[in-house]
BAFI-3210 file (N, C-alpha, C; in Angstrom, 3 decimals, decimal comma, padded with zeros to 6 digits):
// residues 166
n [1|2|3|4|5|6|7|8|9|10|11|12|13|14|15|16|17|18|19|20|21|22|23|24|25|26|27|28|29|30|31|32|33|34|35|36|37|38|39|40|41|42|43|44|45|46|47|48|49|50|51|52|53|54|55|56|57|58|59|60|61|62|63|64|65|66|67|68|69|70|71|72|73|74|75|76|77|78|79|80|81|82|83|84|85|86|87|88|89|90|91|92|93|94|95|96|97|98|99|100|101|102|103|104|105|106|107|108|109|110|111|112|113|114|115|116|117|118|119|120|121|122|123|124|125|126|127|128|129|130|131|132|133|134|135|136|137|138|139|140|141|142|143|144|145|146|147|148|149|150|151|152|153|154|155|156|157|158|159|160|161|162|163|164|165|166]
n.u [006,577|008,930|011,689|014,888|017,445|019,114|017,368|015,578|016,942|018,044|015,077|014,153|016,022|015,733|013,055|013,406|014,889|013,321|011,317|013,289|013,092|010,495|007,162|004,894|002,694|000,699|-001,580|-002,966|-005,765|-005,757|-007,762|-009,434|-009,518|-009,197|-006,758|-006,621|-007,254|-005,966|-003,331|-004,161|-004,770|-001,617|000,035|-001,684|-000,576|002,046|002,062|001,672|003,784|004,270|005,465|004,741|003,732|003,468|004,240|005,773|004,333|006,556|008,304|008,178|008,198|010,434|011,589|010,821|011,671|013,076|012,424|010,214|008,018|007,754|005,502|003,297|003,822|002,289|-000,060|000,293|-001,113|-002,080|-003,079|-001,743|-001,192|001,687|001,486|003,947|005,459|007,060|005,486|003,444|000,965|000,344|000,286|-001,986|-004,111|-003,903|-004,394|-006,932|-008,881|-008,699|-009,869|-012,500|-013,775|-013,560|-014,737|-013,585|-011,131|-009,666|-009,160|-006,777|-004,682|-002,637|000,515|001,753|004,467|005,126|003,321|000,063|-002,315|-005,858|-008,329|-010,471|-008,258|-006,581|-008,345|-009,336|-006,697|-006,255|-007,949|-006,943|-005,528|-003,355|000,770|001,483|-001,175|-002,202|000,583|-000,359|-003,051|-001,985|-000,222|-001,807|-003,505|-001,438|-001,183|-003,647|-004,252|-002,567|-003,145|-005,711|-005,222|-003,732|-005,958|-007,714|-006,656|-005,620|-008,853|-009,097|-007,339|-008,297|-011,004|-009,809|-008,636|-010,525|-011,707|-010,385|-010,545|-013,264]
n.v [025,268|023,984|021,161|020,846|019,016|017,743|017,955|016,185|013,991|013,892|013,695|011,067|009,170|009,158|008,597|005,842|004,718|004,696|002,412|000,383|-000,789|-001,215|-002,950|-002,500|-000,449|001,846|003,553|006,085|008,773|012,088|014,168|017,115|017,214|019,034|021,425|021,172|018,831|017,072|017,673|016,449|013,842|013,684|013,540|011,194|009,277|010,037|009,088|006,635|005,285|005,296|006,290|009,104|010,695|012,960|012,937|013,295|011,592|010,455|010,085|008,632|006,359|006,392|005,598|002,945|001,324|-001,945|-003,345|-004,708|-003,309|-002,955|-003,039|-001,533|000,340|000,795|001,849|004,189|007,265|010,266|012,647|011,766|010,179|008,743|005,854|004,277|001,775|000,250|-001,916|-004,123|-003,464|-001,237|001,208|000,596|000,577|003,670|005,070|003,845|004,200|007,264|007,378|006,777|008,335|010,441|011,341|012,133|010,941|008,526|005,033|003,745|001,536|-000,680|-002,689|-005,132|-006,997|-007,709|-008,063|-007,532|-005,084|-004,705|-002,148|-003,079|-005,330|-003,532|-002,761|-005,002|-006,186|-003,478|-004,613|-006,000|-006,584|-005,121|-005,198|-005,912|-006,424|-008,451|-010,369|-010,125|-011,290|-014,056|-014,849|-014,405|-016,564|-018,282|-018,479|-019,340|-021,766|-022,081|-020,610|-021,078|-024,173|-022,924|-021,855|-023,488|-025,659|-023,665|-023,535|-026,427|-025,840|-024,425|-025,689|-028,218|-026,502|-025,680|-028,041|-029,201|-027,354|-027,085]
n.w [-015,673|-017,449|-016,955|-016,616|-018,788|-016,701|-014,567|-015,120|-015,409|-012,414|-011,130|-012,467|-011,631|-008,601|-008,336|-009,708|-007,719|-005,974|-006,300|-007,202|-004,710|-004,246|-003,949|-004,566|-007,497|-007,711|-009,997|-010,324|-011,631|-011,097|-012,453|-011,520|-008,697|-005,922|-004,057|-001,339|-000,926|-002,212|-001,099|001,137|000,313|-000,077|002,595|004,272|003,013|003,283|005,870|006,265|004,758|002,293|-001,077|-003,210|-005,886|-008,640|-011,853|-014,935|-017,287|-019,665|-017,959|-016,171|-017,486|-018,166|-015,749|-015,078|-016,718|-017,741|-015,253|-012,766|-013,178|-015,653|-017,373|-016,527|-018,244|-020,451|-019,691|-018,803|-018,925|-019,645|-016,866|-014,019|-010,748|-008,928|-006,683|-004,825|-002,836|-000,381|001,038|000,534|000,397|001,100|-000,556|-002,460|-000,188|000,868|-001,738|-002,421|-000,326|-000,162|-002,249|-002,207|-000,597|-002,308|-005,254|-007,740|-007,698|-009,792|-009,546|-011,945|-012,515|-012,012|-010,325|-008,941|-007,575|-010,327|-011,218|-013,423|-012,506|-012,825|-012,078|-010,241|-008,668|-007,679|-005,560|-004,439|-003,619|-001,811|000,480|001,337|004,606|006,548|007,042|009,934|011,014|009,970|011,243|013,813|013,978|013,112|015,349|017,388|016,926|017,116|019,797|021,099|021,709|023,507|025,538|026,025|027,069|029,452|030,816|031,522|032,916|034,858|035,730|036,485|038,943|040,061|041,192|042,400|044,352|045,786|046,399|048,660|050,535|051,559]
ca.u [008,010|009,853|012,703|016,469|017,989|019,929|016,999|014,848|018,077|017,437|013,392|014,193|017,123|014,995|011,752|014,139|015,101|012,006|010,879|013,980|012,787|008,819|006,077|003,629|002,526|-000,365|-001,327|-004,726|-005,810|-006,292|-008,097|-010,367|-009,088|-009,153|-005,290|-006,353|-007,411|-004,521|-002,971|-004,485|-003,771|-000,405|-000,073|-002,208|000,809|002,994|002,105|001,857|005,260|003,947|006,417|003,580|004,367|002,915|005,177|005,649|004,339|007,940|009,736|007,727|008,428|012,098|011,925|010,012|012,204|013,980|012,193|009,116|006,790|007,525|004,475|002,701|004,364|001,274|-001,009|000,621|-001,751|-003,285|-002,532|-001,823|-000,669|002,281|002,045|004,593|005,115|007,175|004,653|002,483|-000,587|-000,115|000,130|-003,287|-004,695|-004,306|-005,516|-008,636|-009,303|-008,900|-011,146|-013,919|-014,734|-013,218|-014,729|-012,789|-009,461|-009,903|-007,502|-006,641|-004,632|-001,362|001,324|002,132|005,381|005,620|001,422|-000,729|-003,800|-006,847|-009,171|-010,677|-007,298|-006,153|-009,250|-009,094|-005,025|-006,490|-009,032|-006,048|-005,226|-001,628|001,602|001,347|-002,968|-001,797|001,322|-000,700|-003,625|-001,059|000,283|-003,271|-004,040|-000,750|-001,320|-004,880|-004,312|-001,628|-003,547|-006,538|-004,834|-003,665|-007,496|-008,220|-005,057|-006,307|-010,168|-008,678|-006,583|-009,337|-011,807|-009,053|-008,491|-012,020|-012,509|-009,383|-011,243|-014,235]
ca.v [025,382|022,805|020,552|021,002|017,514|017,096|017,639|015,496|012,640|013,601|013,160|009,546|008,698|009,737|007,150|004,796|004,409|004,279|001,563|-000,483|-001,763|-001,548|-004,091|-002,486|000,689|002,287|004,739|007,029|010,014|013,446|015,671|017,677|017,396|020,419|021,317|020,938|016,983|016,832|017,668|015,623|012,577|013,290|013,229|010,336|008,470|010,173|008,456|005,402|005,295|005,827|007,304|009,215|011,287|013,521|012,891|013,116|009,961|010,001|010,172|007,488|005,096|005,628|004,517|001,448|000,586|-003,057|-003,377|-005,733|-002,763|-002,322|-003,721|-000,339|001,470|000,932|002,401|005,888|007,950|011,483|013,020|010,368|010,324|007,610|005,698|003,460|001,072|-000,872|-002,708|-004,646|-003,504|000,222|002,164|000,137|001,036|004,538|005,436|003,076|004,813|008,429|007,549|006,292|009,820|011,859|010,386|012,687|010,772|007,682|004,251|003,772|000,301|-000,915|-003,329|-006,095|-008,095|-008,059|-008,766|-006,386|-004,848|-003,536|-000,834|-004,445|-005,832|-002,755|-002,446|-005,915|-005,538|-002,527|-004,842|-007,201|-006,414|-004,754|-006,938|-005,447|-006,759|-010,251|-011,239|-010,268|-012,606|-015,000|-014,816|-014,704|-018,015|-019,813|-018,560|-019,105|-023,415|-021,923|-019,571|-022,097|-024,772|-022,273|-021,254|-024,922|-025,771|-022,490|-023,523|-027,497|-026,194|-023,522|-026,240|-028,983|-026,086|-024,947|-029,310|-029,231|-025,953|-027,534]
ca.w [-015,836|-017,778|-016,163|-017,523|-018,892|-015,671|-013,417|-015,386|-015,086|-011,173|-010,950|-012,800|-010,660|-007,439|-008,848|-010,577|-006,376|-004,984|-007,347|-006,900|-003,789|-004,656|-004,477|-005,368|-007,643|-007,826|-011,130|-009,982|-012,333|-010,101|-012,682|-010,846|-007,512|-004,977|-003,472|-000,178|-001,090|-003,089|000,189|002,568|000,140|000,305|004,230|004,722|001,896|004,115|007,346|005,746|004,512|000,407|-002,029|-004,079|-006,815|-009,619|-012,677|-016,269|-017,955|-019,910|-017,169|-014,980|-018,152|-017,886|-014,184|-014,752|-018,100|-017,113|-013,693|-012,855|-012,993|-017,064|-018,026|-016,568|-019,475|-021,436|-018,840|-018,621|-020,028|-018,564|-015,575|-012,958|-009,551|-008,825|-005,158|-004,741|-001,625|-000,071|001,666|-000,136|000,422|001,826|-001,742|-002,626|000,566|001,030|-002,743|-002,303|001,021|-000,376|-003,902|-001,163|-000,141|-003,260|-006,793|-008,576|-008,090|-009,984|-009,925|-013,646|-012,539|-010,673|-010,227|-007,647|-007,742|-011,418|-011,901|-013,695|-011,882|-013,137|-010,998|-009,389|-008,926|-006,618|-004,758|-003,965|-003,120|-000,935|001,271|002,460|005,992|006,655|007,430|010,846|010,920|009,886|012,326|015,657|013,671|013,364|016,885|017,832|016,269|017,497|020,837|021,185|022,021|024,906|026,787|026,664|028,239|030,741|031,344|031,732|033,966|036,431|036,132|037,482|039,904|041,341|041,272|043,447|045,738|046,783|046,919|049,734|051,074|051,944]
c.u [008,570|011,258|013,732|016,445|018,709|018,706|015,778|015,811|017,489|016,057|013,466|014,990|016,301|014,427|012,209|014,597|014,416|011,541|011,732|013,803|011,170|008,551|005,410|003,812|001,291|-000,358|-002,779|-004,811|-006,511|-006,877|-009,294|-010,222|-008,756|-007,052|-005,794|-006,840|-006,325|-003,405|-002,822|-003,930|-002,519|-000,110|-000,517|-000,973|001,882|003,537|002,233|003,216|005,081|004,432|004,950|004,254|003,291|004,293|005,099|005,624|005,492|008,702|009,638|008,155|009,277|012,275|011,539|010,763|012,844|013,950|011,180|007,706|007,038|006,607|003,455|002,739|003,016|-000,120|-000,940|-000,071|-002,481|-002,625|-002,914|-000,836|-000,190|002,084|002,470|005,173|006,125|006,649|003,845|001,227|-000,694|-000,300|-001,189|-004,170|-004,950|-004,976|-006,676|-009,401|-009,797|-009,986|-012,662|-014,526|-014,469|-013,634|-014,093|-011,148|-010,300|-008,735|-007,428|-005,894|-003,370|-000,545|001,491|002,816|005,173|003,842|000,616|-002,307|-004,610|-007,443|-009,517|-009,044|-006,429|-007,083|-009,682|-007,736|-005,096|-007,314|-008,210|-005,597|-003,458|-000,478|001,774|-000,494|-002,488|-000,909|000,424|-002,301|-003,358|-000,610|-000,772|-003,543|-002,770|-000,900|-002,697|-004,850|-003,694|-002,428|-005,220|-005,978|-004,214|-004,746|-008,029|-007,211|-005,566|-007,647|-010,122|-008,015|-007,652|-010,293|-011,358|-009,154|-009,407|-012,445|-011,646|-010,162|-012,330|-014,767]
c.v [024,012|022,803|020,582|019,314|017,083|017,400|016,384|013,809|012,241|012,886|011,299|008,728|008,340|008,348|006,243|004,162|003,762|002,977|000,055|-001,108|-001,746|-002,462|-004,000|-000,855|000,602|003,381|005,296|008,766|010,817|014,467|015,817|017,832|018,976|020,265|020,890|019,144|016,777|016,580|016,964|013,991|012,399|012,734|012,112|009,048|009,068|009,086|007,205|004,467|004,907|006,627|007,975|010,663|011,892|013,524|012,746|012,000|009,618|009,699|009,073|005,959|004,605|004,848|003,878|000,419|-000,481|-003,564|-004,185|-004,857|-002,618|-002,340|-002,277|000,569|001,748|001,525|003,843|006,459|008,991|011,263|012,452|010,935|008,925|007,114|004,605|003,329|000,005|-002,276|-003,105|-004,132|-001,846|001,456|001,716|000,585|002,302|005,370|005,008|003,696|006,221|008,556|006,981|008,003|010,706|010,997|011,213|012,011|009,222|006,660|003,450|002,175|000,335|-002,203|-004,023|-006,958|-008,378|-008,510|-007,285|-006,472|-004,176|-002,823|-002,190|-004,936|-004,958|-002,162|-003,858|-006,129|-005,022|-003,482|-006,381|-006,351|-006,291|-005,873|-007,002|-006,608|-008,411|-011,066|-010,914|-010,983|-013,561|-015,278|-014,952|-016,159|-019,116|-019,390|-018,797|-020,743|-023,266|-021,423|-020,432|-023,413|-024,169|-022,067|-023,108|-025,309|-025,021|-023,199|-024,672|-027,076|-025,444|-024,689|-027,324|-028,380|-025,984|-026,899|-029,447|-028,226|-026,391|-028,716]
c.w [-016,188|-017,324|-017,346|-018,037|-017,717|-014,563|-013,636|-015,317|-013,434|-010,824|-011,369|-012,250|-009,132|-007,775|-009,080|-008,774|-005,542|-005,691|-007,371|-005,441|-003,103|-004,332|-004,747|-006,012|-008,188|-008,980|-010,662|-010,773|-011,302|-011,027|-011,902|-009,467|-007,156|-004,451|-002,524|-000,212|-001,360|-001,661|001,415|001,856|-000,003|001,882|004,920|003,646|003,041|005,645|007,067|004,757|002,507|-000,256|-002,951|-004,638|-007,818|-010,576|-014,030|-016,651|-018,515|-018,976|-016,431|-016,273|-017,958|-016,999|-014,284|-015,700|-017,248|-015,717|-013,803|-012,988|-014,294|-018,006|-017,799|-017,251|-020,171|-021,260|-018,315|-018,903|-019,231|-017,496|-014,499|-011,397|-009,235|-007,043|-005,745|-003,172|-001,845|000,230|000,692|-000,954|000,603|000,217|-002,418|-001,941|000,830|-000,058|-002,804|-001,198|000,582|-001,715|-003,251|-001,221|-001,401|-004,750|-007,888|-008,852|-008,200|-010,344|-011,420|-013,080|-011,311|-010,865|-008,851|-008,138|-009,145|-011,820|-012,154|-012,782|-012,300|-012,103|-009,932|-008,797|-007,519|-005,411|-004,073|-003,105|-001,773|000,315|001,911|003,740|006,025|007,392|009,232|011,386|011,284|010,897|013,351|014,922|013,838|014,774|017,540|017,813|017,095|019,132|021,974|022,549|023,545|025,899|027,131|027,332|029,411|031,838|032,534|032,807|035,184|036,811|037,594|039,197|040,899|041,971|042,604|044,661|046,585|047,081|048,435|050,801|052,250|052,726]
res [x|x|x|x|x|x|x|x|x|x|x|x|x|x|x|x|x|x|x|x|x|x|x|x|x|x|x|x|x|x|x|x|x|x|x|x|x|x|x|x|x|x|x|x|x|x|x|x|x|x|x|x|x|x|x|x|x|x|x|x|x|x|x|x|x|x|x|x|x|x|x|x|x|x|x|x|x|x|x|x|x|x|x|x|x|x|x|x|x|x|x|x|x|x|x|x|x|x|x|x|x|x|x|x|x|x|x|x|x|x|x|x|x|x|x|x|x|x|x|x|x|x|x|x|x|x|x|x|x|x|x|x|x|x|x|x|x|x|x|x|x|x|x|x|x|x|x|x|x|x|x|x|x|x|x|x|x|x|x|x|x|x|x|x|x|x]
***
């Protein structure tokens, strides 16, 4: 069933949204895919907070026209499946995750902050650690120096007491 001119305005309005506050997009071709995969990689984009989309290559151009993803224009091609992500890393991650077990959905390329990605490029993208992963790394690391001079501080003072003890 083909889309009117005003719902095809909508569908590009909708994407043209999601996109405006992007960092990353992902393009992955689904032929051959089962529904119930189809399915499950939605849900697993779901949880992960992944706009993901099946959309007419025209229509995904419009939304990208005058944006930092316009460079993907040239990569439209065949029936693709759009994730798009706030997060960095999470529209990389959950297609690289789901083309692990399913070789039927393959990642044709992608976008980050205005940088083109080839298949390498988003499977690399995919194998950075979430922004969530990284601050309690971070917090890890600056709190690491604290809680050892604490250790050290207790070991002294156990060590003073049991010398008073004795």
């Amino acid at each position: 069933m083909s889309l009117n001119l005003n719902d095809k305005k909508a569908v590009v309005a909708e994407v043209s949204a999601q996109i405006a506050d992007a960092q990353t997009i992902v393009l992955a071709e689904y032929r051959g895919i089962q529904v119930g995969d189809m399915t499950r990689l939605r849900a697993s984009a779901r949880e992960n907070g992944v706009y993901m989309r099946v959309l007419k290559n025209t229509l995904a151009r419009r939304a990208v026209e005058g944006t930092a993803f316009a460079d993907l224009a040239s990569e439209m091609k065949g029936p693709l499946v759009y994730s798009i992500s706030k997060d960095a890393v999470a529209a990389a991650k959950v297609v690289q995750d789901f083309a692990k077990g399913n070789d039927k959905l393959v990642i044709k390329g992608g976008c980050y902050a205005g940088k083109m990605l080839d298949q390498g490029g988003v499977v690399a993208l995919a194998s950075i650690p979430s922004r969530e992963v990284l601050i309690s790394q971070l917090l890890g690391v600056m709190l690491a120096p604290v809680s050892g001079f604490a250790r050290a501080l207790a070991a002294l003072a156990e060590k003073n007491g049991g010398a008073e003890a004795a």
